[in-house]
N, C-alpha and C positions, 0 to 999 in steps of 0.2 A: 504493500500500500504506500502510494506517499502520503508527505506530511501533511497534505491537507484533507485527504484519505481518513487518516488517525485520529484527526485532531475532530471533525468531523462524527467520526464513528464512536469516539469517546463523548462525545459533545448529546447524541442520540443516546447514548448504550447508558449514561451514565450519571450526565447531571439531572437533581432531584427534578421528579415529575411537575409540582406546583410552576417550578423557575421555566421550566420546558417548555410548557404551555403557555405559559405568557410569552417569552419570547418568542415563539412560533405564531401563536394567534393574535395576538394583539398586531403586529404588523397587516396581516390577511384580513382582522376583524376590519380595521383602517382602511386596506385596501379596499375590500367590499365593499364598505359605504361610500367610498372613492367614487369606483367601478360605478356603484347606482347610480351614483350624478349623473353620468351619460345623459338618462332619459329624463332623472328627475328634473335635475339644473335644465331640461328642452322646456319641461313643462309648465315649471317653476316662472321662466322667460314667457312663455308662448301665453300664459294665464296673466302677466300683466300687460306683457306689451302686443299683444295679440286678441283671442277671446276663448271662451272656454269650449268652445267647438276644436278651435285648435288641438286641446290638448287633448279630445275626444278623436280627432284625426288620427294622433300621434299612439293611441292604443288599438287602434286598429291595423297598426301595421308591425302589433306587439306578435302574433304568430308566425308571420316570418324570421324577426328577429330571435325568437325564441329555436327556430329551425337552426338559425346560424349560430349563435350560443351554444345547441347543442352539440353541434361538430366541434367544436372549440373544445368542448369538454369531454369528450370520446377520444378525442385527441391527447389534452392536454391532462386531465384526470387522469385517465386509462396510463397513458405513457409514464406519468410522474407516479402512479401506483406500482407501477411493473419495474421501475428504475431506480425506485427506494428500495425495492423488494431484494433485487437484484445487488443492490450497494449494500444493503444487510448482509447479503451473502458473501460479502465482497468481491463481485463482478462489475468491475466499472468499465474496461472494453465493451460487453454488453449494455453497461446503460447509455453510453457513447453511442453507438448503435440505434437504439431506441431513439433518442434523440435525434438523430439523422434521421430515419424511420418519420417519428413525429411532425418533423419540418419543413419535408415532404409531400406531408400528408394534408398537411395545410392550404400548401399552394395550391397543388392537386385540386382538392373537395370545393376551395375557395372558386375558382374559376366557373367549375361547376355549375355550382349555385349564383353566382352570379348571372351566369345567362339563362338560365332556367326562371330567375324571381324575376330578372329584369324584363325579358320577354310576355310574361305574363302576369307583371303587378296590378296594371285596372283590373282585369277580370276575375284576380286573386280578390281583391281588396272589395269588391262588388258580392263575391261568395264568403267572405267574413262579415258582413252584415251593414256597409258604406251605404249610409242614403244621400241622397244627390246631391245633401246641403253640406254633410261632413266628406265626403267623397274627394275633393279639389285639397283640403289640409291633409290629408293623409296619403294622397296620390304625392305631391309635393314634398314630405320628408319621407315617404319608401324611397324613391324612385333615389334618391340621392344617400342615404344609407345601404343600399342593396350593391353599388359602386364600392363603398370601402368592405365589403365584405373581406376581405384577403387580410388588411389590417387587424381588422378583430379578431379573426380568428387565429393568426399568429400572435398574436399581442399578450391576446387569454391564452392558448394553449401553451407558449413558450413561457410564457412566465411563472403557470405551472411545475413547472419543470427549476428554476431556480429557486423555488419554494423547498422544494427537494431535494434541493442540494445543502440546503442550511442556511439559504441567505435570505430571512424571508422581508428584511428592511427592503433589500433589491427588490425584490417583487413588490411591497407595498409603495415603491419607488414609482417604478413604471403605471401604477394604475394611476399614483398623482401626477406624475408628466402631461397621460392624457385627460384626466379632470380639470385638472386646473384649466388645459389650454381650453378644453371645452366650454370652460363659463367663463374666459375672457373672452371667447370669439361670440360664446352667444350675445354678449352684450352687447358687441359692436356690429353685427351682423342683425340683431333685432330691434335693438333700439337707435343705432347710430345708423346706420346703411338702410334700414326697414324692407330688410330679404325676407321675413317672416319666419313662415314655418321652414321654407327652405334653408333659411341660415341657421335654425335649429339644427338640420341634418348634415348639414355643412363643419359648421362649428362639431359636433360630432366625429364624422367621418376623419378631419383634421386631427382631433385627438388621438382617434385611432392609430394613426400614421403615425404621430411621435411614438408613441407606447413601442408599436410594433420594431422600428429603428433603433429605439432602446432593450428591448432584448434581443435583438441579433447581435447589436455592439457587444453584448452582456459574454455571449457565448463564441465570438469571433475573439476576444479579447484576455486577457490571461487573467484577468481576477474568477472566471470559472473553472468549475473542476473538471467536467464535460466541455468537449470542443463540439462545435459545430463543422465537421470535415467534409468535404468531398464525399472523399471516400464512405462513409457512411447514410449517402444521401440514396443510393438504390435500396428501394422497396423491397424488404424481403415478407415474404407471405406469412410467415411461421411471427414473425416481431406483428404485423397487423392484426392478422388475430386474435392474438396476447390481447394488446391495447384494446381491440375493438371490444373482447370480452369483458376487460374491467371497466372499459368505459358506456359500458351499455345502458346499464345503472342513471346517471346523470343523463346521457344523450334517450334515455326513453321516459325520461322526467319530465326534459322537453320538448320530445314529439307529443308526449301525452297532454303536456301543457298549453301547445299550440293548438291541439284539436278541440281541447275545452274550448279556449280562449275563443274559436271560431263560433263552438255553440252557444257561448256566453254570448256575443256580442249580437249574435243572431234574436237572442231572447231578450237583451235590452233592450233593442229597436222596438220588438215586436210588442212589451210590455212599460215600455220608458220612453222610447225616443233618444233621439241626439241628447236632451238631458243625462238620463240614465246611463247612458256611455262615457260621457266627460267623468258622469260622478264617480263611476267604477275605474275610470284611469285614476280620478285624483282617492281614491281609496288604496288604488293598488300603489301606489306613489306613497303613498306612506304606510301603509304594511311592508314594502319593500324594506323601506328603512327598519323594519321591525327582525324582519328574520332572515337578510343577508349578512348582519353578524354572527348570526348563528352558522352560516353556510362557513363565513368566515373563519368561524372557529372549528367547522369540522377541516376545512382546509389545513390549520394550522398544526389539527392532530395527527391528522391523514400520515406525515411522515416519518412522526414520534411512536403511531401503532403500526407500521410498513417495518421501518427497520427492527424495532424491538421484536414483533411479532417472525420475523425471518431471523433474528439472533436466539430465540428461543426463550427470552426474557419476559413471563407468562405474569409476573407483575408488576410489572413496570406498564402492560397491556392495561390490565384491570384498572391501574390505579389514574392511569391516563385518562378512560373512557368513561370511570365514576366523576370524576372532578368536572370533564368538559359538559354529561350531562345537566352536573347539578348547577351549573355557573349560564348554560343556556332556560335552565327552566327561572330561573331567579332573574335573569336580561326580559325573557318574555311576558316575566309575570307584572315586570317595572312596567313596560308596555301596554300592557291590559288596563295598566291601571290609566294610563295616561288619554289612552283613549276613550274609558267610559268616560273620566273627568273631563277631558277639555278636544271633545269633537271639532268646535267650530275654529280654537286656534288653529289645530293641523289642517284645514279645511280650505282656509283663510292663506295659509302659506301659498296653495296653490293657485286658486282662485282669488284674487285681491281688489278685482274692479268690483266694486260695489252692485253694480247692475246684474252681473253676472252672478255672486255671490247671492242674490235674491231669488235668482232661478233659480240654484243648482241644491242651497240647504235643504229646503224640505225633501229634499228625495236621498244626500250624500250624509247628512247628518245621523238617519238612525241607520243608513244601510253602513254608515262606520261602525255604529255601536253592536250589530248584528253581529255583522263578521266577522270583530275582534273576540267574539264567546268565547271561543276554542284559543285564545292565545299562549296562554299558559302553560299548555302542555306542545305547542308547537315544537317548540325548542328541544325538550326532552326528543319528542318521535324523531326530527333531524339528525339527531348525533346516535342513535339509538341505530337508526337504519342507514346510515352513511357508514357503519364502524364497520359492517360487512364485505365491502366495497375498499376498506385501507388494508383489511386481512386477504387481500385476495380471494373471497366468496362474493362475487357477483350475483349468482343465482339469485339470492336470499335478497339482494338489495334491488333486485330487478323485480323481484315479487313484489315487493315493499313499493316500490316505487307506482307503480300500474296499477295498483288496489290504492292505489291515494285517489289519482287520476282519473282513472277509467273505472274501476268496477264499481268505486266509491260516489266519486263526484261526480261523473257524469249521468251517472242514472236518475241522481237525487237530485241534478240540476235543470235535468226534464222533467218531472216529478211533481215536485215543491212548487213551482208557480203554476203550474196547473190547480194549484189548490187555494195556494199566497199571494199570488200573483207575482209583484215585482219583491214584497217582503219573501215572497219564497227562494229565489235567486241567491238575498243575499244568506238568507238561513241554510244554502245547502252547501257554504263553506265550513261552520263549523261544524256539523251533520258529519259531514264527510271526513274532517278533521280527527275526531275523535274516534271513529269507528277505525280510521287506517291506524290513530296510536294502538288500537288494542290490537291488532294483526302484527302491528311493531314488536310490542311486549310481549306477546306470544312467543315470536322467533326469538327476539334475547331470552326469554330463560329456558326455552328450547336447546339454543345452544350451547349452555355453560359457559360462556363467554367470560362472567363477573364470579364465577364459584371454582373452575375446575384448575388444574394444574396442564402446561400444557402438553404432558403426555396423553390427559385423559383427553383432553380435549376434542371434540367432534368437529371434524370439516365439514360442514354441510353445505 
């Protein structure tokens, strides 16, 4: 091993789990709230200096986005799962590999989808639920986010990967390069230039770009441990399937996610109108903010339970995944609290022209209060069924995943406003919430994950 091999592998193997975790997640949990600005800091812009259709635009072209997200994380997940795993065992040629493999995979999938969203965004965006008045705002920030797809998905998936390697300040690094620049440009591009919703996408896509620039410097450059080579940039089928496996988990979060999203907004129309759409953008705009620290902090763990779990270190495991649990149910509960208390200030953040905030309250005020019920144990089910996914058992996490989604939410979300109308909508988030925590907590004490030793330990 070299010395930054050792130092590294001591650093995983050894320093107390409490100190571990912070260092690792606290950067990730930052980054994450970073990363959120993208959409939020669009909408945050678009709701003053624009109107609240805009930001009802800009959620409509949330299941595409969420498509490309997903590769990012099939990619970027999958690969930084397999290359911890892999560095626990100490194979670092092979994570070098992976790596190449990874960055590849990106450009690849990136082009892709590019021609595929671009070619057919009106008639995507017309079969995700676009009425003729919100149609024009949401044709205009796709059409110009579907262009940096190549950005994001390198940006997210490579930096992954430095996460991985122990540096995860670097990584919380890159997602502020492309925030920040994002809600400078939005400024000047919405209120100084008055691009609109375009300079929302704009301002975006340009973040993208530094981000992505900054971790290829990261790994072309000698302060990482993995090189970005040549030589390692042919695709070999045996490293993609690895990845595609572990990253199936997160990348079927998101197909699953985008297909709701499509029946969601189908059913907002149908029961709300253009209002009910903005209000569930600015709802989901700040539930964002609620459980991407938590994402962030399974992030942070992902490569403290990867290594330890491939060294054989069965508690240092345990004692990592009791802590990140209890510290996300305790984030979420903070949470809960703030939104039964104080609806209209988070509301207010997004929506702030007076005229508009007169539409949009009566309908985004108790549909906040609804769909925050289930917050509490949010957290907990996250890290619960993400830990499956850092141990190398996909399976488990791809079950977990799908029964949130589709076998859970989407039934209930056809279902409930046939009965509630539009209060049924927002009641068949925490409905569905609660039911996938108990399929969650099923599989963890299934698996002795938090009791066994890990000889007795079951792979499922």
């Amino acid at each position: 091993m070299t010395d930054i091999s050792q130092s590294r592998s001591k650093l995983l193997g050894e320093k107390p789990i409490p100190e571990l975790l912070f260092k690792f997640s606290m950067p990730a949990i930052v980054g994450m709230v970073i990363n959120a600005l993208y959409n939020i800091v669009d909408r945050i812009f678009l709701g003053a200096g624009v109107n609240q259709l805009a930001i009802g635009g800009v959620f409509l072209t949330f299941p595409i986005q969420m498509i490309i997200l997903g590769f990012g994380m099939i990619i970027g997940i999958g690969g930084n799962s397999l290359a911890s795993i892999r560095f626990g065992q100490g194979k670092k040629e092979e994570s070098e590999k992976i790596l190449g493999n990874a960055f590849t995979l990106c450009v690849s999938i990136s082009l892709i989808l590019t021609l595929i969203f671009g070619l057919n965004l009106n008639r995507l965006l017309i079969m995700f639920g676009a009425s003729d008045t919100i149609l024009p705002y949401a044709r205009d920030y796709g059409q110009i986010v579907i262009y940096g797809t190549i950005f994001n998905i390198t940006g997210f998936a490579l930096n992954n990967f430095i996460r991985g390697e122990g540096n995860p300040s670097i990584a919380m690094k890159t997602m502020m390069i492309g925030a920040v620049t994002n809600i400078i440009l939005d400024y000047i591009f919405i209120f100084k230039l008055n691009f609109g919703t375009k300079g929302a996408a704009l301002a975006t896509v340009i973040g993208q770009l530094f981000s992505a620039i900054w971790v290829l410097t990261y790994f072309l450059g000698k302060k990482s441990m993995l090189k970005l080579k040549k030589s390692t940039l042919n695709l070999s089928t045996k490293i993609i399937k690895e990845i595609f496996s572990l990253g199936i988990t997160p990348f079927s979060m998101q197909v699953a996610s985008s297909i709701v999203n499509i029946a969601l907004n189908n059913l907002l129309q149908s029961y709300g109108g253009d209002v009910a759409t903005s209000s569930m953008s600015v709802i989901y705009s700040i539930f964002t903010l609620g459980f991407l620290p938590v994402v962030g902090l399974t992030q942070g763990l992902q490569p403290i339970l990867g290594f330890n779990y491939g060294a054989k270190k069965m508690k240092r495991v345990q004692t990592a995944l009791k802590l990140a649990m209890i510290s996300a149910v305790v984030y979420t509960s903070i949470c809960w609290l703030i939104a039964m208390i104080f609806p209209e200030v988070l509301i207010k953040i997004f929506v702030s022209r007076p005229d508009d905030f007169a539409i949009i309250k009566d309908i985004a005020i108790p549909g906040l209060r609804i769909y925050a019920l289930c917050l509490p144990i949010i957290g907990y089910s996250i890290v619960a069924g993400n830990h499956f996914l850092a141990l190398g058992q996909p399976k488990i996490g791809f079950i977990l995943t799908m029964s949130r989604q589709m076998i859970f939410l989407l039934p209930v979300l056809i279902l409930l406003p046939k009965i509630f109308g539009l209060t049924g909508i927002w009641m068949s988030f925490p409905v569905s919430d609660f039911l996938a925590t108990l399929l969650t907590t099923y599989f963890l004490l299934k698996s002795g994950i938090l009791t066994k030793d890990q000889k007795d330990l079951e792979m499922v």
